[in-house]
N, C-alpha and C positions, 0 to 999 in steps of 0.2 A: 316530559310531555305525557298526557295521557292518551290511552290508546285509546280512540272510538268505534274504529272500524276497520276490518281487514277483511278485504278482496284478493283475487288472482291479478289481479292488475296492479292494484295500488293499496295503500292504508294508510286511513285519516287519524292523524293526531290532534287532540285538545292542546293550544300551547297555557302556558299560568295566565298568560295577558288575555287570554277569552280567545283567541283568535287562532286559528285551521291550519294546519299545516298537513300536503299532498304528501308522500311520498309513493314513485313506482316499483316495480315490483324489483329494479335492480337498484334500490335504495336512493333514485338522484329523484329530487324535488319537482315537482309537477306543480306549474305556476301558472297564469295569464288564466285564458277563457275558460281552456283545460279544466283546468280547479275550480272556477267558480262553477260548472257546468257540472259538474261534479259534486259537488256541494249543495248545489241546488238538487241533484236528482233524488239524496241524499234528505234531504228538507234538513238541512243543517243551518241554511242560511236566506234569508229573503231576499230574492228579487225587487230592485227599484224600481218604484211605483213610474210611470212612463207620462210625465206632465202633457194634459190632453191642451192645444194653443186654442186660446178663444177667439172666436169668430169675431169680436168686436171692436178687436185694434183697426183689423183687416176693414173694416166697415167705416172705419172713422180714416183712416189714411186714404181711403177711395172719395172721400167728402172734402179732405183736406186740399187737393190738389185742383180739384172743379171751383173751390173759392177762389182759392188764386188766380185760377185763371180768371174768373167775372171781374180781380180786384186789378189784375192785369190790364184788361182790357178795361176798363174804367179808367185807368191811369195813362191806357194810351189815348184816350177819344179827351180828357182833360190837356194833354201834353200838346195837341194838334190843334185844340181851340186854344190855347197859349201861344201856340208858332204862329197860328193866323192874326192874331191880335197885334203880337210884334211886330212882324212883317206892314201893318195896315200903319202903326205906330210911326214906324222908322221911314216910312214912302211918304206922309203927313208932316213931319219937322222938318227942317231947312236942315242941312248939311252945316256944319261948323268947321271952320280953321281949327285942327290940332294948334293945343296952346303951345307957344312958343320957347324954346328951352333957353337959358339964358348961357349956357356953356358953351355954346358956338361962338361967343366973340372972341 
């Protein structure tokens, strides 16, 4: 490993694969935020970029939910003139005899 950097705290090593290695001032390894925080103060390694969320999902799922409901309510004001129809249907035809099963003799 190559040396980069030596502090009172700690000292960065270069590993062959390109990649950082902490160590503290009592030789054990210095990992997790630690290190990256470190590194960064260092300008050794770059910060991920912080993806900004677009406004336009947000805008289109607030539109998606007000159609359903007009397609809602449209399917229930269709379903209510269907019950009324049948209802007018079924009080208009004569009642019929259930047809007769032949397995009762």
């Amino acid at each position: 490993m190559k040396l980069i950097m030596r502090t009172d705290d700690y000292t960065i090593y270069q590993r062959r694969d390109s990649r950082y290695a902490v160590q503290g001032a009592n030789k054990t390894p210095i990992n997790g935020d630690e290190k990256v925080a470190i590194l960064l103060k260092h300008e050794l390694v770059k910060a991920p970029e912080i993806k900004q969320p677009e406004p336009e999902p947000e805008a289109a799922a607030e539109e998606a939910p007000a159609a359903e409901e007009t397609l809602a309510d449209d399917a229930s004001a269709e379903t209510e003139t269907e019950t009324e129809t049948e209802t007018e249907t079924t009080a208009e035809a004569p009642a019929e005899d259930p047809p007769a099963d032949d397995e009762a003799s």
